[in-house]
N, CA and C atoms as an extended XYZ file, in Angstrom:
456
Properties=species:S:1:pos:R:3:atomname:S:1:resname:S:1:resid:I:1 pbc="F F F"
N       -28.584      -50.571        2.672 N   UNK     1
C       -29.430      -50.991        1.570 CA  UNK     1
C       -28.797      -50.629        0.229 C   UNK     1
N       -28.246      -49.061       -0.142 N   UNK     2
C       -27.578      -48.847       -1.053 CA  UNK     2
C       -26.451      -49.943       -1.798 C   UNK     2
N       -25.759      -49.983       -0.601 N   UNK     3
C       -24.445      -51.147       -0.980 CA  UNK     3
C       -25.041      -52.298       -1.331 C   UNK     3
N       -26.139      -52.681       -0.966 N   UNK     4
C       -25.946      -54.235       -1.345 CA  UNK     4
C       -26.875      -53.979       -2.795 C   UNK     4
N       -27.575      -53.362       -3.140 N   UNK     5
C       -28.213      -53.216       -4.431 CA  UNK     5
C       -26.640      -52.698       -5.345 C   UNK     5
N       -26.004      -51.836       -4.642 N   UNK     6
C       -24.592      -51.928       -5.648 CA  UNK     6
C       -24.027      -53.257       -5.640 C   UNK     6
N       -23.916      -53.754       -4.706 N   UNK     7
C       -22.837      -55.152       -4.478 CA  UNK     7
C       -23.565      -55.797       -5.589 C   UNK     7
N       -25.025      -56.248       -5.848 N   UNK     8
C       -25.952      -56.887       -6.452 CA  UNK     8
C       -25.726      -56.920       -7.696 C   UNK     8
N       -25.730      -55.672       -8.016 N   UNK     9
C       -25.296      -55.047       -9.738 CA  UNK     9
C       -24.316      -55.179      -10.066 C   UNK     9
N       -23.324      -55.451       -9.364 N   UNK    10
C       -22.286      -55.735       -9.672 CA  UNK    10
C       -21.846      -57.209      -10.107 C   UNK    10
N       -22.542      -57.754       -9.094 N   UNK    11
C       -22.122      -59.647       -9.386 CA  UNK    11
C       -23.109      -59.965      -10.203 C   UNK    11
N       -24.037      -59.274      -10.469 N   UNK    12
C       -25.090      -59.331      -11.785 CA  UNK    12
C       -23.736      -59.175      -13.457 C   UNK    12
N       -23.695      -57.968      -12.807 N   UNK    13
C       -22.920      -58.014      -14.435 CA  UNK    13
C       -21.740      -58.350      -14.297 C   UNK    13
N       -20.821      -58.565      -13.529 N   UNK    14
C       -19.807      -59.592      -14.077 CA  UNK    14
C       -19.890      -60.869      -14.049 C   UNK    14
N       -21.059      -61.475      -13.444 N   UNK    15
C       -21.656      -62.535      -14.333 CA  UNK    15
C       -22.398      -63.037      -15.573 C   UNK    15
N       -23.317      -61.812      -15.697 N   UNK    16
C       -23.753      -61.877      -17.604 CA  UNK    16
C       -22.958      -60.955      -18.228 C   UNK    16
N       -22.172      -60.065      -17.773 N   UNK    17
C       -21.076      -59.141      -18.564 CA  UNK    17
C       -22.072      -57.955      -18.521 C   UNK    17
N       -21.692      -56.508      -19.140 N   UNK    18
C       -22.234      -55.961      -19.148 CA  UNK    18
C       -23.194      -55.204      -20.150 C   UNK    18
N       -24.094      -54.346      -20.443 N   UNK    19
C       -25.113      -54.416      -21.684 CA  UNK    19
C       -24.218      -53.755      -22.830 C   UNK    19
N       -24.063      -54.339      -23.758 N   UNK    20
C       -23.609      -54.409      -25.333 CA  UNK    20
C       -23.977      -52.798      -25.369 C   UNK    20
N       -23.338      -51.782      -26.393 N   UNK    21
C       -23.939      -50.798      -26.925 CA  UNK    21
C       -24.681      -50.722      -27.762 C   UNK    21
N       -25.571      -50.213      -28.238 N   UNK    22
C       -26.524      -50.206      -29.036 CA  UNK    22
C       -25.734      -50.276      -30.662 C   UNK    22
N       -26.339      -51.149      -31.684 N   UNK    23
C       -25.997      -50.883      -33.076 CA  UNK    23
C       -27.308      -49.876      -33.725 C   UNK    23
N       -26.445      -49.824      -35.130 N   UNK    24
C       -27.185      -48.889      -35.674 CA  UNK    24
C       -28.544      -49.461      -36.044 C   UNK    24
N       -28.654      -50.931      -36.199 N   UNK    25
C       -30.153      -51.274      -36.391 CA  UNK    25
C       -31.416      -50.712      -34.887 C   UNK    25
N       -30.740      -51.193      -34.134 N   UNK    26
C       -31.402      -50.902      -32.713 CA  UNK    26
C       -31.660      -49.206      -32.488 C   UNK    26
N       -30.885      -48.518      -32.854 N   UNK    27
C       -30.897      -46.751      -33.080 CA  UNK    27
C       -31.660      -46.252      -34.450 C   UNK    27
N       -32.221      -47.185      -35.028 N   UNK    28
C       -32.562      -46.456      -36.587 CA  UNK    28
C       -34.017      -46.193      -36.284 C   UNK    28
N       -34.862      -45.729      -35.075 N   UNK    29
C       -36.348      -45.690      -35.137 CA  UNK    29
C       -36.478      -44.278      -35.289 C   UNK    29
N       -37.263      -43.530      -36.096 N   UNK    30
C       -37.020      -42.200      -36.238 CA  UNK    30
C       -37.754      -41.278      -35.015 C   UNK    30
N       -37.484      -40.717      -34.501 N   UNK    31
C       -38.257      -39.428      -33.353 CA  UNK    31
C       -39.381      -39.538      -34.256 C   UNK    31
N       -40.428      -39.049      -33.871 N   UNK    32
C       -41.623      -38.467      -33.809 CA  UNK    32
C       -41.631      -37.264      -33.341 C   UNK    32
N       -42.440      -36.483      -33.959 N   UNK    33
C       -42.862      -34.615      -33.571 CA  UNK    33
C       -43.189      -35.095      -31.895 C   UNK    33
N       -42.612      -34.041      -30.827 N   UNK    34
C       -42.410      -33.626      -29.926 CA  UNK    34
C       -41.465      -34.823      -29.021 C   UNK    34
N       -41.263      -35.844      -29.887 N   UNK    35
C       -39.846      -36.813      -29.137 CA  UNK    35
C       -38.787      -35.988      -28.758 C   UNK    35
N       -38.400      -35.267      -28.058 N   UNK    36
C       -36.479      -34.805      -28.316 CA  UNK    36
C       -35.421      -35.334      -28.420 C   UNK    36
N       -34.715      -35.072      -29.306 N   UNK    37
C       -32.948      -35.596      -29.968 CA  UNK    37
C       -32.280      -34.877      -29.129 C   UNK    37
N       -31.175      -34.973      -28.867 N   UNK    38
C       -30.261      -34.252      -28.183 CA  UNK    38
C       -28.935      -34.501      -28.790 C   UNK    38
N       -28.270      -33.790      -28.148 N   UNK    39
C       -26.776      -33.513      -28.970 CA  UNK    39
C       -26.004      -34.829      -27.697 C   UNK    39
N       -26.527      -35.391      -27.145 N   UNK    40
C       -25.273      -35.894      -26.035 CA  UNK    40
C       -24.506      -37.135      -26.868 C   UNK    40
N       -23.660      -37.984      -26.373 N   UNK    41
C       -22.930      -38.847      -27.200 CA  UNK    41
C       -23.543      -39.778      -28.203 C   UNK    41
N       -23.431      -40.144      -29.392 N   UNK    42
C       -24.453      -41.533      -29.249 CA  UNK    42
C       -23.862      -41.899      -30.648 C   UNK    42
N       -23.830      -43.202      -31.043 N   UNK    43
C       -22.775      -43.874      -31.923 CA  UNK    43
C       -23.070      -42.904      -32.832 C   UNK    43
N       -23.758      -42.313      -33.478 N   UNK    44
C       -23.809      -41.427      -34.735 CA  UNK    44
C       -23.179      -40.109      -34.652 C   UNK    44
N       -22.033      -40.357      -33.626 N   UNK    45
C       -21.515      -38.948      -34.020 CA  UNK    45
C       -19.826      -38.727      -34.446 C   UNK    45
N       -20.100      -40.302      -35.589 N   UNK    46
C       -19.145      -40.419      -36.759 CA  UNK    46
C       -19.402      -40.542      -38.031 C   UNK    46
N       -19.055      -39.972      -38.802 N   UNK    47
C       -19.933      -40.155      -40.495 CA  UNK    47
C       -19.886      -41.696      -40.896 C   UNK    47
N       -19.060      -42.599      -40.554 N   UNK    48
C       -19.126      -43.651      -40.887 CA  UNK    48
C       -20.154      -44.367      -40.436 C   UNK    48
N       -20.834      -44.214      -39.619 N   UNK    49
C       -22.480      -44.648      -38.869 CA  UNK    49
C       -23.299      -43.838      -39.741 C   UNK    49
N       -23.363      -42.630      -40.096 N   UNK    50
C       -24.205      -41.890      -40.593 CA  UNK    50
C       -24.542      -42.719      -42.148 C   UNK    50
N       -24.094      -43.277      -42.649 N   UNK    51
C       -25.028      -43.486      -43.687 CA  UNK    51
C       -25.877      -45.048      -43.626 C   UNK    51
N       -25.385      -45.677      -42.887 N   UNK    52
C       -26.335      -46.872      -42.502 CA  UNK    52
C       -27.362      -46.213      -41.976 C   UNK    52
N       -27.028      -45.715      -40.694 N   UNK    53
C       -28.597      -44.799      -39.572 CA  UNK    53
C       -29.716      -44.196      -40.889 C   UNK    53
N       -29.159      -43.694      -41.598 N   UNK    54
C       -30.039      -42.818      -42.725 CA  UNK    54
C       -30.578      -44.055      -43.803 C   UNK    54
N       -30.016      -44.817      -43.927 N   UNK    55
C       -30.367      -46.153      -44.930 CA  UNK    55
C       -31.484      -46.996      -44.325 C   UNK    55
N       -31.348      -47.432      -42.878 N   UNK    56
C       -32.036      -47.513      -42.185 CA  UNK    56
C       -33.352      -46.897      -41.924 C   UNK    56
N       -33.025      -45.801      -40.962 N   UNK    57
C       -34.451      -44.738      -41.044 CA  UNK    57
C       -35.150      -44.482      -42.272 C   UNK    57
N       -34.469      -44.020      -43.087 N   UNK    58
C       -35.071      -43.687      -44.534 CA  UNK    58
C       -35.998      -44.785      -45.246 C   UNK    58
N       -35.753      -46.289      -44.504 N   UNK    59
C       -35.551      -47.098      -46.094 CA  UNK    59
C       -37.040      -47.270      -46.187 C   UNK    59
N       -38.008      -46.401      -46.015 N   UNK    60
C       -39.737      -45.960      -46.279 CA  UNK    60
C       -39.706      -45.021      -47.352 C   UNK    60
N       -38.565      -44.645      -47.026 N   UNK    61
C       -38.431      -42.954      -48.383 CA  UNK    61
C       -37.085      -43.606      -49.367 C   UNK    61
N       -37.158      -44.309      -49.973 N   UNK    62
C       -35.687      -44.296      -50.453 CA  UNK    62
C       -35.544      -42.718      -51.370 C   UNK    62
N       -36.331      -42.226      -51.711 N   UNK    63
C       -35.857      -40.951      -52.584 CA  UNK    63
C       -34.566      -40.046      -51.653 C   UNK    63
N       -35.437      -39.865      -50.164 N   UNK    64
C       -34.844      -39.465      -49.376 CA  UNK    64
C       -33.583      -39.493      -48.677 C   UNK    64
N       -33.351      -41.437      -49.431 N   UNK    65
C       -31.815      -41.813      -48.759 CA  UNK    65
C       -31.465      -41.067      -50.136 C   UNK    65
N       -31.563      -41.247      -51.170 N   UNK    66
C       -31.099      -40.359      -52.475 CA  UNK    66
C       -30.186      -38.879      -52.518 C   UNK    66
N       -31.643      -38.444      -51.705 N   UNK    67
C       -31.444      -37.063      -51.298 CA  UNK    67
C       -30.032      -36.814      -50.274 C   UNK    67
N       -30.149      -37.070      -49.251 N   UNK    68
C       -28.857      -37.359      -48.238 CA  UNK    68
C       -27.488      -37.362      -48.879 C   UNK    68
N       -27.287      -38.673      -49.972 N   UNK    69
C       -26.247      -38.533      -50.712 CA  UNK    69
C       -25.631      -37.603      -51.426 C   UNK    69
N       -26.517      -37.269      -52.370 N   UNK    70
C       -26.494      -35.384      -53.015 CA  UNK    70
C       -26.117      -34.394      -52.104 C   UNK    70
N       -27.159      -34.111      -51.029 N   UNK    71
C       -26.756      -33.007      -50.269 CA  UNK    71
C       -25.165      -32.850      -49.225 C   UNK    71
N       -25.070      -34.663      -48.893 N   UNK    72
C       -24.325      -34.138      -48.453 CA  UNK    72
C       -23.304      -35.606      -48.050 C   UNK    72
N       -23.269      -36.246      -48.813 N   UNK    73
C       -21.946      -37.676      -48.934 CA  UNK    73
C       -22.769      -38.153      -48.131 C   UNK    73
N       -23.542      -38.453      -47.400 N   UNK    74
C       -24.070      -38.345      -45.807 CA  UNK    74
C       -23.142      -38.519      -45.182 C   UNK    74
N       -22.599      -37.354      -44.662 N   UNK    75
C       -22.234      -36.544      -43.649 CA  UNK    75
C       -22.893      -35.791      -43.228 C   UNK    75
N       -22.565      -36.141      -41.979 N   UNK    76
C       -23.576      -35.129      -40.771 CA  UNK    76
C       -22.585      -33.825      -40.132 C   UNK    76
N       -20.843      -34.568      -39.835 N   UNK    77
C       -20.326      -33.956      -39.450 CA  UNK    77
C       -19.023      -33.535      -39.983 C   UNK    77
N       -18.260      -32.338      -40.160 N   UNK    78
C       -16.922      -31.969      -40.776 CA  UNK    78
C       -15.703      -32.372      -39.629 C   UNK    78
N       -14.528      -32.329      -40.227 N   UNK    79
C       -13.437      -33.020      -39.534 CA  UNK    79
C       -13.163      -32.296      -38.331 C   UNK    79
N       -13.585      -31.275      -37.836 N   UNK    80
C       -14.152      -30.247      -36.396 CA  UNK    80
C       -15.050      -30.879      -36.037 C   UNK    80
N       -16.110      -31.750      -36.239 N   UNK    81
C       -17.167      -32.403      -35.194 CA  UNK    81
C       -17.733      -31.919      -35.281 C   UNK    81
N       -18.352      -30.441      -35.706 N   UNK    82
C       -19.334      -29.765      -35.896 CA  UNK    82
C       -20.017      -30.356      -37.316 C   UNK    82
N       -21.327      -30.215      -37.172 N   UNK    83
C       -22.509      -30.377      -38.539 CA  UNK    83
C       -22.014      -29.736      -39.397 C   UNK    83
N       -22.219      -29.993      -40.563 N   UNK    84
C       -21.403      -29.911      -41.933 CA  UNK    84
C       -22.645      -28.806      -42.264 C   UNK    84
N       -22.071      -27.613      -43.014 N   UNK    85
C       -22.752      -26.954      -43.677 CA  UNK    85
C       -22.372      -26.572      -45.010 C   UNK    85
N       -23.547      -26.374      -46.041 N   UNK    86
C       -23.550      -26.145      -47.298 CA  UNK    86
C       -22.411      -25.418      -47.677 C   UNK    86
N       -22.296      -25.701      -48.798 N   UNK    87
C       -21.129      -24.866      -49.318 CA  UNK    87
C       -21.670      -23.837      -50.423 C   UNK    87
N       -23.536      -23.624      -50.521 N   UNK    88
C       -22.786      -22.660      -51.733 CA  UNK    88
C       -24.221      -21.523      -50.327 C   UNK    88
N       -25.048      -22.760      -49.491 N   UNK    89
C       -25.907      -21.821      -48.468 CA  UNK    89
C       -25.479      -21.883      -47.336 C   UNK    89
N       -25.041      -21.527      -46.421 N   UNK    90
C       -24.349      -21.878      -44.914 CA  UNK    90
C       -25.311      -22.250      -43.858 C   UNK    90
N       -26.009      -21.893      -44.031 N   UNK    91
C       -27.077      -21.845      -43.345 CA  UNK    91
C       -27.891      -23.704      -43.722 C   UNK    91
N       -27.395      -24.275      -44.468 N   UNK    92
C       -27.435      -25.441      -44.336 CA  UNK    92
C       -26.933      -26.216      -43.884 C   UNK    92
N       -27.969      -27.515      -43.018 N   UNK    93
C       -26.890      -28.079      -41.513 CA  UNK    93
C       -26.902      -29.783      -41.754 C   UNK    93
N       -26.308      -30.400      -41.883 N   UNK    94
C       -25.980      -31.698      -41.930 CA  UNK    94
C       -26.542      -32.573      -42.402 C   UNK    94
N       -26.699      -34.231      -42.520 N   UNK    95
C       -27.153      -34.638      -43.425 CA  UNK    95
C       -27.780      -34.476      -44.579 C   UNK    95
N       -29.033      -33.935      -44.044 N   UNK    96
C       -30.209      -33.655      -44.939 CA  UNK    96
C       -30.035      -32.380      -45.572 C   UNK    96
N       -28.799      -31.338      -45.068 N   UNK    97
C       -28.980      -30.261      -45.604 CA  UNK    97
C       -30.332      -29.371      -44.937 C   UNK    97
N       -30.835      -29.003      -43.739 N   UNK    98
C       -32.097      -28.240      -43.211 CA  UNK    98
C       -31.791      -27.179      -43.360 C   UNK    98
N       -31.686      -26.267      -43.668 N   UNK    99
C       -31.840      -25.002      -43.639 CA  UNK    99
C       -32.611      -24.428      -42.495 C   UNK    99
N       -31.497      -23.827      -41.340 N   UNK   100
C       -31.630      -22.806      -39.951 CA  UNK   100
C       -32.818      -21.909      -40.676 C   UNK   100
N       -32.506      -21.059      -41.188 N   UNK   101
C       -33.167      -19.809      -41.625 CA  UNK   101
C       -34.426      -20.175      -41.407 C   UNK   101
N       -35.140      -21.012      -42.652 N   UNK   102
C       -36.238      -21.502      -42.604 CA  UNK   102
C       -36.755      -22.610      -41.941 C   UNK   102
N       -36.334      -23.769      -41.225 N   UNK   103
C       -36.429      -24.604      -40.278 CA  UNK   103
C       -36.117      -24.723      -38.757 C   UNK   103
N       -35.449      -24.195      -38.436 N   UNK   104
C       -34.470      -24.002      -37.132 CA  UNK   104
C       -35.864      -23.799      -36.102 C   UNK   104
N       -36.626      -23.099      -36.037 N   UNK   105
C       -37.512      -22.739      -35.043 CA  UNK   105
C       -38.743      -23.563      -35.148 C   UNK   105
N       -38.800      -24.315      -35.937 N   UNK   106
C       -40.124      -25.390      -36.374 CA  UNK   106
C       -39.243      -26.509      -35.527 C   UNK   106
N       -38.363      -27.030      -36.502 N   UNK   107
C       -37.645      -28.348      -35.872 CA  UNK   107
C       -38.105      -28.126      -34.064 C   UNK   107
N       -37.392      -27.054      -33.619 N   UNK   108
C       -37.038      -26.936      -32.055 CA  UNK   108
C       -38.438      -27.199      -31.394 C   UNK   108
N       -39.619      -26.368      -31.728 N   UNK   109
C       -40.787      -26.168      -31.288 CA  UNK   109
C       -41.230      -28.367      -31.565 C   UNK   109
N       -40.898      -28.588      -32.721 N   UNK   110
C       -41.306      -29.986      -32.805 CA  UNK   110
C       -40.290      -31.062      -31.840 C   UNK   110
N       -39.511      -30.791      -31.312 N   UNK   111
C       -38.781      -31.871      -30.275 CA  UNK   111
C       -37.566      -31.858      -31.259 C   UNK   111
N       -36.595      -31.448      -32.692 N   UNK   112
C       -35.735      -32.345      -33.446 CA  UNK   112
C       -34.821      -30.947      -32.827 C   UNK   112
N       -33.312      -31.960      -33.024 N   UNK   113
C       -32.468      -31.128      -32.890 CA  UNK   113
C       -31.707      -31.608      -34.441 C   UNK   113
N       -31.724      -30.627      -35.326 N   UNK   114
C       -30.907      -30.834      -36.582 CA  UNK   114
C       -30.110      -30.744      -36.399 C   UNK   114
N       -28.956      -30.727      -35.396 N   UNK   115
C       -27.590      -30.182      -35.427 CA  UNK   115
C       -27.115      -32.177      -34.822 C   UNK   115
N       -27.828      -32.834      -34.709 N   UNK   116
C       -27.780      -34.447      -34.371 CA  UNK   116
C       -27.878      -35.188      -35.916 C   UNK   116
N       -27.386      -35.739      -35.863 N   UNK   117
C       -27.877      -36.531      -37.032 CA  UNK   117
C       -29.874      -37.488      -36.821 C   UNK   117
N       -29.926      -37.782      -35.539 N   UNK   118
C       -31.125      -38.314      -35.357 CA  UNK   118
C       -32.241      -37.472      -35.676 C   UNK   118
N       -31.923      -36.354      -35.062 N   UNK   119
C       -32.825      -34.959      -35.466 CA  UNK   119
C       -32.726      -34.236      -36.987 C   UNK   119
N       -31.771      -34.442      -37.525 N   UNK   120
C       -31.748      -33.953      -38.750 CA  UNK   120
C       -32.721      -35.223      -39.391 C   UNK   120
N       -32.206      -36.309      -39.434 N   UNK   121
C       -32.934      -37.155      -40.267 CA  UNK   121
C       -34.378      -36.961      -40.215 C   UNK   121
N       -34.798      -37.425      -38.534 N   UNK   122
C       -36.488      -36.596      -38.193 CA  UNK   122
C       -36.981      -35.880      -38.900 C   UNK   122
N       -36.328      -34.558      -39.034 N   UNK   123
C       -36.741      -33.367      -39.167 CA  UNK   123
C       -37.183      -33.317      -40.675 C   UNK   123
N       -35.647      -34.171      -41.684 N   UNK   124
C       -36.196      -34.358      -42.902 CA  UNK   124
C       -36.825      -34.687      -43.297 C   UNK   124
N       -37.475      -36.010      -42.809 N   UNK   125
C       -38.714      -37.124      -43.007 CA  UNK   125
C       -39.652      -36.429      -42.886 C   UNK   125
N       -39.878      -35.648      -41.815 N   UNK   126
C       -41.086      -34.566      -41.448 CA  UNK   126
C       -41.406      -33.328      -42.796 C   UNK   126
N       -40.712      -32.663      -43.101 N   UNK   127
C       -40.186      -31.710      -44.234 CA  UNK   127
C       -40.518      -32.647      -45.342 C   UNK   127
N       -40.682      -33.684      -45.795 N   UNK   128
C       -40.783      -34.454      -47.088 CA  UNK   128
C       -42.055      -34.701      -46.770 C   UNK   128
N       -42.647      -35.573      -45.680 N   UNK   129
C       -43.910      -35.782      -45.546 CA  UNK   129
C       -45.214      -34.335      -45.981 C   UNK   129
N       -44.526      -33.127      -45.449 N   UNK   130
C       -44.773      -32.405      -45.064 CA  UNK   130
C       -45.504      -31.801      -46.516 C   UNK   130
N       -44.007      -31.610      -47.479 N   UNK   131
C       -43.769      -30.851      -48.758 CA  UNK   131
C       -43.052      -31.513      -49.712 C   UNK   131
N       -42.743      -32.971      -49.507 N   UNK   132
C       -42.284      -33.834      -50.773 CA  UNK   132
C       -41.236      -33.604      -50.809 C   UNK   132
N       -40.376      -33.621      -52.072 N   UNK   133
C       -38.596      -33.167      -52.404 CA  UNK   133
C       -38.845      -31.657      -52.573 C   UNK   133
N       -39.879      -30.942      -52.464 N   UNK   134
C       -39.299      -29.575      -52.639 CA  UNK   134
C       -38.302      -28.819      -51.904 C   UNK   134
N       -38.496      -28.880      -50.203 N   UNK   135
C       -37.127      -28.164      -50.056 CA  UNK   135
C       -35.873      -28.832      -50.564 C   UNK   135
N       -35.755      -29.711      -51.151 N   UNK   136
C       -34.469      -30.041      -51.697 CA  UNK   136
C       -33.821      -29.775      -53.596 C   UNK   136
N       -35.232      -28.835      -53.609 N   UNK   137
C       -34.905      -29.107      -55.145 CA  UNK   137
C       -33.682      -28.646      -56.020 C   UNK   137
N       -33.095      -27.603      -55.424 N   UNK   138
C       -31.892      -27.008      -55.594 CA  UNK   138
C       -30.723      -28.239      -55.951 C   UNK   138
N       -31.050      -29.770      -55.302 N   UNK   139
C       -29.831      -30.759      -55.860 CA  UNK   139
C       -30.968      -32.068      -56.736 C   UNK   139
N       -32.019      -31.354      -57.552 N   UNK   140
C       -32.790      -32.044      -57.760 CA  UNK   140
C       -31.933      -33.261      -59.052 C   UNK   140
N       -31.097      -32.592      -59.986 N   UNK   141
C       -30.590      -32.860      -60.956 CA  UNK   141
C       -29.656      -34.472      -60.556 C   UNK   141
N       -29.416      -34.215      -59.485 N   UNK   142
C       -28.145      -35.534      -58.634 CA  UNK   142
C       -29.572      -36.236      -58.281 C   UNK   142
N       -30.290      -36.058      -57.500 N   UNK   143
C       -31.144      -37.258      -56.943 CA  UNK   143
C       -32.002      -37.523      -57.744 C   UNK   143
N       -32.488      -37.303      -59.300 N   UNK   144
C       -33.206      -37.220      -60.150 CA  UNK   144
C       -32.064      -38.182      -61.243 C   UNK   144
N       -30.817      -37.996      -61.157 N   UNK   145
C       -29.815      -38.846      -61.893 CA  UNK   145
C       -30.091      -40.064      -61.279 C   UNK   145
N       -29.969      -40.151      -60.128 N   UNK   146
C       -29.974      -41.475      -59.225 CA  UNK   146
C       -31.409      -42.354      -59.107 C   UNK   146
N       -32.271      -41.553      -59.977 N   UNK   147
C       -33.751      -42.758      -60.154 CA  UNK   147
C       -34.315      -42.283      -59.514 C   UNK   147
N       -34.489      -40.784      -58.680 N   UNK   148
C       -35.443      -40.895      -57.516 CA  UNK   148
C       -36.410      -39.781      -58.514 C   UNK   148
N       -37.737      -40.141      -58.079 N   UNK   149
C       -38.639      -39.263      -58.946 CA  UNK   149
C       -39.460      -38.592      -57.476 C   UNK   149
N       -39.758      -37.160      -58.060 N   UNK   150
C       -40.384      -36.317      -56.531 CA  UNK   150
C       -41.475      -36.595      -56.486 C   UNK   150
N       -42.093      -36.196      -55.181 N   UNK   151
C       -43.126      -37.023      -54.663 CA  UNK   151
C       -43.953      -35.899      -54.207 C   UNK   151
N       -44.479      -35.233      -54.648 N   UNK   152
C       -44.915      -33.700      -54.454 CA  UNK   152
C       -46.470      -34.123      -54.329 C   UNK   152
């Protein structure tokens, strides 16, 4: 029985070919509190995807795509593959800039993994909904240049 459901799948897809990978439109739906992100492969784990995915997800908040740019080129990740962290707080983690210290154990308890770009974005949307541009106000001067007015 095994084999022929393999044999099956097989002359299935090399007759319609096999399923396309996902684009970034098809990937831009944001998690929801207790969805989980995970770190495993998934086209966004090149900065050159990262700022469509965030243009995308965001484009309800544009302040927020604003924000992204300021904090952090949108980049999610440094030329090590690891999440990009702040340069003047370390403790700040990729795109959005989240701050471990004060977020790290909320995000987790809520399903986001910030150390993803899917989960960072989440996590930010959540954090703005939450409290507006304040945790970001520290680059208020750049996303405040760029037209975005806070939403407090």
């Amino acid at each position: 029985m095994m084999e022929t459901a393999t044999g099956v799948a097989f002359l299935v897809s090399s007759l319609y070919g096999a399923g396309q990978p996902a684009t970034v439109a098809q990937t831009a739906a944001v998690p929801q509190a207790g969805q989980a992100t995970t770190t495993e492969a998934s086209p966004l784990t090149k900065n050159n995807t990262v700022e469509a995915y965030v243009r995308t997800a965001l484009a309800d908040e544009p302040l927020l795509i604003n924000i992204a740019g300021c904090e952090s080129a949108f980049r999610q990740f440094g030329p090590d593959g690891q999440p990009i962290r702040g340069r003047v707080n370390r403790a700040d983690v990729g795109v959005l800039q989240i701050n471990e210290k004060y977020h790290a154990d909320e995000a987790k308890k809520l399903g986001y993994d910030i150390y993803t770009t899917e989960g960072n974005v989440a996590f930010g949307k959540y954090l703005y909904t939450k409290y507006g541009a304040d945790p970001w106000i520290s680059s208020s001067k750049c996303w405040i240049d760029q037209g975005g007015l806070a939403r407090n």
